[in-house]
C-alpha positions as CSV (number, residue, x, y, z in Angstrom):
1,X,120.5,116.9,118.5
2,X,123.5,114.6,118.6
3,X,122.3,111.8,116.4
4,X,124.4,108.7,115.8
5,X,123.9,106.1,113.4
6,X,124.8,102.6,114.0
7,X,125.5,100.9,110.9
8,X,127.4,97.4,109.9
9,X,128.2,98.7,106.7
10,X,129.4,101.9,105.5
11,X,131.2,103.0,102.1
12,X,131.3,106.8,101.4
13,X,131.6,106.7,98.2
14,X,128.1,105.2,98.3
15,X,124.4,106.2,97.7
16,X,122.9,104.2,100.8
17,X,119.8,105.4,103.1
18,X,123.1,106.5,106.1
19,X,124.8,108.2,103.6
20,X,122.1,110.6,102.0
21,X,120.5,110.7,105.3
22,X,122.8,112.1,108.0
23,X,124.2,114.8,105.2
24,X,121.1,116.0,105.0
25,X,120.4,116.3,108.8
26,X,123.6,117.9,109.8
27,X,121.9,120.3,106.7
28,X,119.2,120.6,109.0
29,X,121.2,122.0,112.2
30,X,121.7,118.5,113.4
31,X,125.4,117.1,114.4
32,X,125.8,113.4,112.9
33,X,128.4,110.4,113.6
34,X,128.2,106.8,111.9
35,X,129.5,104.0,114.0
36,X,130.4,101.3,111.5
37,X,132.4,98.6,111.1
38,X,136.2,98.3,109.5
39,X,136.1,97.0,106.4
40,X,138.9,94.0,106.9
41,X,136.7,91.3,107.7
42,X,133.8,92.5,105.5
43,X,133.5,89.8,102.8
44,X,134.0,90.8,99.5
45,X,130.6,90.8,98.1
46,X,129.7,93.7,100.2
47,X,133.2,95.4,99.6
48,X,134.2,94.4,95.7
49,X,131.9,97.0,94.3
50,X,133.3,100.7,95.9
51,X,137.1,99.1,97.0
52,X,138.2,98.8,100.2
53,X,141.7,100.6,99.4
54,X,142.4,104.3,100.8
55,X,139.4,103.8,103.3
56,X,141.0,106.3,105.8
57,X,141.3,109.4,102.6
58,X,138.2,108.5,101.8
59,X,136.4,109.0,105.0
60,X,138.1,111.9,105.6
61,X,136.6,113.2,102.6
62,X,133.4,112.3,103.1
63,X,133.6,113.7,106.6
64,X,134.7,117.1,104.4
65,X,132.0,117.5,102.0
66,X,129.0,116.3,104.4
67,X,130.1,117.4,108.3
68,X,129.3,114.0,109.4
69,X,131.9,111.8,111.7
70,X,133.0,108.3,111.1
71,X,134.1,106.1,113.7
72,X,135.5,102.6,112.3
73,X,135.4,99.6,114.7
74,X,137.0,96.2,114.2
75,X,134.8,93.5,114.1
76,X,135.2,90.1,115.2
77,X,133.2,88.2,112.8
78,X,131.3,88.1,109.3
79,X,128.6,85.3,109.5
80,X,125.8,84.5,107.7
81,X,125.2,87.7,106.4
82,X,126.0,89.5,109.9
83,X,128.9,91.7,111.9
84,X,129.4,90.7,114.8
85,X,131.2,93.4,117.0
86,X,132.7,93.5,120.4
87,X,129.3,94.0,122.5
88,X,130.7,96.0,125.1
89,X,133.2,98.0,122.6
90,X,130.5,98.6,120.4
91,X,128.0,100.0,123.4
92,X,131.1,101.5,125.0
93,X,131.8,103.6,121.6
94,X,128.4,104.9,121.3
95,X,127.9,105.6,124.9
96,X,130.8,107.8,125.0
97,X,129.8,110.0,122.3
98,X,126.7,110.6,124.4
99,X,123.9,110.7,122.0
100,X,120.8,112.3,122.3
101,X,119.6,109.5,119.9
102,X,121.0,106.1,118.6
103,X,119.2,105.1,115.2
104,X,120.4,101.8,115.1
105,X,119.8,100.4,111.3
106,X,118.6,97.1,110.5
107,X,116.6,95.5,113.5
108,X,117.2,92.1,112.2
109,X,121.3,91.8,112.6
110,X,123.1,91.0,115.7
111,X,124.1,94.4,116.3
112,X,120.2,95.4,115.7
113,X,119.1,92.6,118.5
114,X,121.9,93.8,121.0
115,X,120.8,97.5,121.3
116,X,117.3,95.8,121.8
117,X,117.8,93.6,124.1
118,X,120.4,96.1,125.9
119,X,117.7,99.1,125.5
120,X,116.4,99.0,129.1
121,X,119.7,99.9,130.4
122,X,121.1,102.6,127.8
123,X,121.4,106.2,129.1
124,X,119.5,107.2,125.5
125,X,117.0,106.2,123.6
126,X,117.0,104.6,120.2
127,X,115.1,104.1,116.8
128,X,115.4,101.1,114.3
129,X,114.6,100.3,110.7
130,X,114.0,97.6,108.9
131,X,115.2,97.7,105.0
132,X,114.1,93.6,104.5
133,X,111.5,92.1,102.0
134,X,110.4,88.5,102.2
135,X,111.8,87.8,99.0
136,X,115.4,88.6,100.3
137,X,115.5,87.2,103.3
138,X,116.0,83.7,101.9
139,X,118.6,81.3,104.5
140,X,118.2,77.7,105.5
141,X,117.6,78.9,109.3
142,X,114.8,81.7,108.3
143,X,112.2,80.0,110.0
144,X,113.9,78.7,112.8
145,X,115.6,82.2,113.0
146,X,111.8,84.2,113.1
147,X,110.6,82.4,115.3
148,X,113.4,83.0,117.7
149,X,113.0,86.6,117.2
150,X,109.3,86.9,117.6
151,X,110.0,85.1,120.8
152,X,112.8,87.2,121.9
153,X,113.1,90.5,120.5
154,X,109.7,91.6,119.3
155,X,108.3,91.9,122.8
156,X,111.1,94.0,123.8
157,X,110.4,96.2,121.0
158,X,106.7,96.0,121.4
159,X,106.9,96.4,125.2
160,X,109.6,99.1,125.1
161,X,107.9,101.3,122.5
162,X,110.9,101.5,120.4
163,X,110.0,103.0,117.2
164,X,110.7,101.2,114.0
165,X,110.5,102.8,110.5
166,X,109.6,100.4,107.9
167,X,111.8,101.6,104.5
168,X,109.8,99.6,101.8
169,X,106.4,99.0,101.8
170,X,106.4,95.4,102.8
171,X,104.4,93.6,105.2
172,X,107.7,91.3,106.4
173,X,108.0,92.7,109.7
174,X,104.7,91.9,110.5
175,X,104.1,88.4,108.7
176,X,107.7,87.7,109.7
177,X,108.5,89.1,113.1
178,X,105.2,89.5,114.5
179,X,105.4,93.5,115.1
180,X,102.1,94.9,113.7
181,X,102.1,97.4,110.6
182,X,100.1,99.6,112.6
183,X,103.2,100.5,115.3
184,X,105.6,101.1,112.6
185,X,106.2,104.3,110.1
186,X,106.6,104.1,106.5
187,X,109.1,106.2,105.4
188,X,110.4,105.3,102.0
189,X,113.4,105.9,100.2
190,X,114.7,108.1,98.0
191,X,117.0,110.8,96.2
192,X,118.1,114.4,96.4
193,X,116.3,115.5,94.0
194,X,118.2,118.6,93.1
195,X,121.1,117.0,92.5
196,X,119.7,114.4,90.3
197,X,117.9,115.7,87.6
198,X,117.8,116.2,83.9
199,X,120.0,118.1,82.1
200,X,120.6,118.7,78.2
201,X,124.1,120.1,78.0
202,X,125.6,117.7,80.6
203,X,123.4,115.0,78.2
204,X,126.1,116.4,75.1
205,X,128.9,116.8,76.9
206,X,128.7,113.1,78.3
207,X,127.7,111.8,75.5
208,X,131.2,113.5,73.7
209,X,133.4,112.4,76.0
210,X,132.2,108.9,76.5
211,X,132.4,108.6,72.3
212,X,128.3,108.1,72.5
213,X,126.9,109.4,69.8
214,X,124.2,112.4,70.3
215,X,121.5,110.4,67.9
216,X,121.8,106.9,69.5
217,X,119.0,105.2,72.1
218,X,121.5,104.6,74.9
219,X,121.0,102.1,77.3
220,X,122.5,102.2,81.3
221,X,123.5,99.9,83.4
222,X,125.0,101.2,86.7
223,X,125.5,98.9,89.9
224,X,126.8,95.9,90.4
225,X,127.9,92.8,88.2
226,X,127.4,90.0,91.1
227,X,125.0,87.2,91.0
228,X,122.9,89.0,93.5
229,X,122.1,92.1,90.8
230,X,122.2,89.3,87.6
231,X,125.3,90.0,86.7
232,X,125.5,87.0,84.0
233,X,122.0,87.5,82.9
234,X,122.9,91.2,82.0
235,X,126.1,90.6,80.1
236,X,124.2,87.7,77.9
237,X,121.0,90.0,77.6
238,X,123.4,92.7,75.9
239,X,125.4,90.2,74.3
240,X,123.8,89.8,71.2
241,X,123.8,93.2,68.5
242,X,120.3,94.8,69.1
243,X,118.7,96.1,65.6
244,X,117.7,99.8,65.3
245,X,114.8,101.2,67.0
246,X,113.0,103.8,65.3
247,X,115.7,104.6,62.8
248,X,118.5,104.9,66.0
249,X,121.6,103.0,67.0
250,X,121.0,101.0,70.6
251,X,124.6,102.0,72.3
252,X,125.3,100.4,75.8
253,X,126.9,102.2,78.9
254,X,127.6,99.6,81.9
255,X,128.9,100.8,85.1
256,X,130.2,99.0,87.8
257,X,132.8,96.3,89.3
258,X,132.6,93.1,89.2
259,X,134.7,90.2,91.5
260,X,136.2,87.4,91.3
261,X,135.7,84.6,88.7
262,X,132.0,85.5,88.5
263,X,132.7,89.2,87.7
264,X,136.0,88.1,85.2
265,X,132.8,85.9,82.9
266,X,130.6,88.7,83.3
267,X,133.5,90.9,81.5
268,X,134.5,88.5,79.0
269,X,130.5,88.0,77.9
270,X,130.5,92.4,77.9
271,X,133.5,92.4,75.8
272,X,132.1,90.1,73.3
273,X,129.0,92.1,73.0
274,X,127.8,93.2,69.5
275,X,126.9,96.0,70.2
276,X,128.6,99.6,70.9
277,X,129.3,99.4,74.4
278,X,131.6,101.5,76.8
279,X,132.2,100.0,80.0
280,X,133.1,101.9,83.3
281,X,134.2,100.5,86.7
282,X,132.0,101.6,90.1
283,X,131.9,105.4,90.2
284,X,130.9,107.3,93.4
285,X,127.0,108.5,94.3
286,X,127.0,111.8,93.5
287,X,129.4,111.2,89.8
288,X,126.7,109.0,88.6
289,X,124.4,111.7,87.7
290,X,126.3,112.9,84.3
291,X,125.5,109.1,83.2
292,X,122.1,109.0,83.8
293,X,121.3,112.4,82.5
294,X,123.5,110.4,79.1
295,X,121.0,107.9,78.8
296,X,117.9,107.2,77.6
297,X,116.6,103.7,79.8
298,X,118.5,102.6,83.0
299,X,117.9,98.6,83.1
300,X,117.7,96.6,86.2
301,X,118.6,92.7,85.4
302,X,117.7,91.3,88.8
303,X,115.6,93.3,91.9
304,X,116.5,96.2,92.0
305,X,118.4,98.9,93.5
306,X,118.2,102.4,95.2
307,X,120.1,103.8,92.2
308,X,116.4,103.5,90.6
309,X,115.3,106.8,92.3
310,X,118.6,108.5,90.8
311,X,117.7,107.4,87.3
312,X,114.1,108.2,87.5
313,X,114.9,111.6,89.3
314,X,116.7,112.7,86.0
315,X,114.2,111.4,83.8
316,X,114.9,108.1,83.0
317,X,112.4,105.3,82.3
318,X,113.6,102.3,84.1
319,X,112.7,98.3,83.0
320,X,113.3,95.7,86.1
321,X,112.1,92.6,86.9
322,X,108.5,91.9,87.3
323,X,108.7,91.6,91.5
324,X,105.8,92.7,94.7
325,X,108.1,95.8,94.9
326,X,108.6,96.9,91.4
327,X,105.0,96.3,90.2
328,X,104.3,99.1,92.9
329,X,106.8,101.3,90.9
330,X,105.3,101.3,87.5
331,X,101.9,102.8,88.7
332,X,102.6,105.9,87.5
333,X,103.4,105.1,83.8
334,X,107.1,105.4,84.4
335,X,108.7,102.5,84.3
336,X,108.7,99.1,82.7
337,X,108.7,95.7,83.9
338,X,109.7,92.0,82.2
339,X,109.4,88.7,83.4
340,X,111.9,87.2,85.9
341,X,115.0,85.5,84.4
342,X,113.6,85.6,81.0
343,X,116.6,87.0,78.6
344,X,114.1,86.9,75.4
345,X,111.9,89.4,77.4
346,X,114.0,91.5,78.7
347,X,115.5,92.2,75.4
348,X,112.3,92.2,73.9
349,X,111.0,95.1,76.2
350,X,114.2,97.0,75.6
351,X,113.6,97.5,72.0
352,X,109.9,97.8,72.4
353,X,110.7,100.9,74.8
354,X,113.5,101.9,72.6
355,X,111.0,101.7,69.6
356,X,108.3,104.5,71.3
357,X,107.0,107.1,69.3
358,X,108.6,110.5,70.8
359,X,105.8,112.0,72.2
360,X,104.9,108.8,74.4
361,X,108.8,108.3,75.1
362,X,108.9,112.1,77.0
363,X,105.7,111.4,78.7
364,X,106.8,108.2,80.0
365,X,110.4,110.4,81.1
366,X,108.4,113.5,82.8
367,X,106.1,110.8,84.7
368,X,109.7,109.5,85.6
369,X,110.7,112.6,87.1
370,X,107.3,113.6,89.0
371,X,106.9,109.9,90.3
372,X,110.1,111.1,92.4
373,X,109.5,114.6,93.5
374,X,106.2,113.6,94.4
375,X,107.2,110.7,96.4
376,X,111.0,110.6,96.8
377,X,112.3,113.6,97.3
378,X,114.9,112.7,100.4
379,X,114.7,116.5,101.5
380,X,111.5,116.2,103.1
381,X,111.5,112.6,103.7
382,X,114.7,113.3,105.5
383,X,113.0,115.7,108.0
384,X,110.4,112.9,108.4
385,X,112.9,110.5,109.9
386,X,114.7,113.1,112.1
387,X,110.9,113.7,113.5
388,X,110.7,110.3,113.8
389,X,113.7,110.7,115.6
390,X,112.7,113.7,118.1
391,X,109.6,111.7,119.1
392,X,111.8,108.9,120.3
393,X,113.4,111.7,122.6
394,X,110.3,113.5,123.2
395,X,109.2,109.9,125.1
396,X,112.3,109.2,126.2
397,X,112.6,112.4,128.8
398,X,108.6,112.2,129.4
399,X,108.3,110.6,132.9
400,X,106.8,108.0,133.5
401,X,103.6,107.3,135.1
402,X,103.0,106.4,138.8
């Protein structure tokens, strides 16, 4: 199949759903192009954290390593959390690479509602996902904007049969959008789990060059330093020296950009840390392995991220917020939550899971790593979207009835 994947925004040097995804299903036999946006008008909360310099070299490598095909339109507009393309450019671009399938991510943007409400005249058929939780979706218009779309898009979907793949296991897009749990698939997350996985000697030879010492408890940071991830609450959280745990050093390793005068505080407060602490700007997906494999706990100030599959698929016990997602992570005994906002907690935990006795500490890391290939392994979860996707085109050339 020719699959093409509409998506607002794409960064290759990044670890999102598009980018794990369509490598793996051109791995599959599939041929794979991303229609996304230019990065210009993107604002810079979106494009701070991976740059926005060299855009074309980079493409061109991702295009290299993976097989897949970028095409870069201009957009219009940013507003309110949404690109807003030239409709008939946009339709006109996908058209003429003559899909045998659209996925078009994110049912809830403007480019999400245009393929919808443009779906009865396409000369394909289509797939959406939805990637929201209640708890994020927080804007001034939200109710106005639901009920809008449960009057004017979910019928389409609904009457259409358009499939929709629900990414986290969330009942938004039924409490919010009136489409039922029952007509959508849950396919989750996740990470390639043979990439991302524990390993002692790249553990040493990290460690060396990064001047982390091979006896200390090192704690990770990796994403980003905005207000969105709690980049102030981090910096003050490992402000403060932390005492030894269990006769060990606690050594810091942050990683990631911040932006503006929000991100220049956030350095200033890391700088002034008393603690050991080595600080790296935004590194791409597939380098951040040799850091978690470094560490020893991966910390999540505020929700939390994809990146938590990574850690946990080398091993590492994670502690994140106490939220309706993350308290369906920690069922397995491998992970760690503390309450919301509260430095004293956070730290707290951090030297209680710092302080475990070494037996518990390795059972906690292997229930890390199994949580994952059990349940997030992208290799097989991959094939379950591209099925997902072969259904859609299955129905789409089945005629219909008299």
């Amino acid at each position: 199949m020719h699959i093409v994947h509409v998506e607002d925004f794409f960064h290759p040097d990044a670890g999102y759903q598009v980018n794990l995804l369509s490598r793996l299903q051109v791995a599959q036999g599939h041929r794979c192009t991303i229609v996304t946006a230019e990065l210009d008008k993107m604002p810079t909360f979106l494009t701070s954290f991976f740059g926005k310099d060299n855009m074309t070299e980079r493409d061109a490598r991702f295009e290299r390593e993976t097989g897949v095909r970028i095409i870069r339109l201009p957009l219009l507009t940013f507003y309110s959390g949404r690109a807003i393309f030239s409709p008939r450019r946009l339709l006109k671009t996908v058209s003429g690479l003559k899909p045998d399938v659209a996925f078009v991510h994110s049912e809830d943007t403007m480019t999400g509602m245009l393929f919808i409400w443009m779906s009865r005249w396409l000369s394909y058929p289509m797939i959406l996902d939805c990637h929201m939780l209640e708890m994020a979706s927080e804007n001034r218009f939200k109710h106005q904007f639901r009920a809008f779309y449960q009057r004017f898009v979910t019928p389409i979907i609904l009457g259409r049969n358009i499939p929709l793949i629900r990414v986290v296991d969330s009942d938004y897009v039924q409490k919010c959008l009136g489409i039922p749990l029952s007509y959508t698939d849950l396919l989750s997350f996740g990470t390639d789990t043979s990439y991302f996985s524990p390993n002692a000697e790249v553990r040493r030879e990290t460690r060396t060059r990064l001047g982390l010492s091979q006896d200390a408890y090192v704690v990770l940071y990796a994403g980003k330093l905005d207000a969105s991830k709690g980049g102030k609450f981090l910096a003050e959280t490992l402000k403060d020296k932390f005492p030894r745990a269990a006769g060990r050093e606690i050594e810091l390793l942050v990683v990631g950009t911040g932006d503006g005068a929000y991100g220049e505080e956030v350095e200033r407060t890391l700088a002034a840390s008393g603690n050991k602490l080595v600080r790296l700007p935004t590194q791409r997906y597939y380098d951040l392995a040799q850091y978690y494999c470094c560490a020893d706990l991966a910390i999540f100030p505020k929700q939390c991220s994809m990146s938590f599959f990574e850690a946990q698929s080398c091993g590492l016990p994670v502690l994140f917020e106490d939220n309706e997602i993350n308290v369906q992570r920690i069922e397995a005994d491998n992970a760690f939550v503390f309450k919301p906002g509260d430095l004293a907690d956070f730290r707290a935990k951090i030297m209680e899971i710092a302080s475990l006795p070494p037996d518990r500490a390795a059972a906690v890391s292997a229930n890390a790593r199994n949580y994952v290939l059990q349940h997030y392994d992208y290799v097989p979860i991959a094939r379950q979207f591209t099925a997902v996707l072969e259904r859609a085109v299955s129905a789409w050339k089945r005629p219909v009835p008299a």
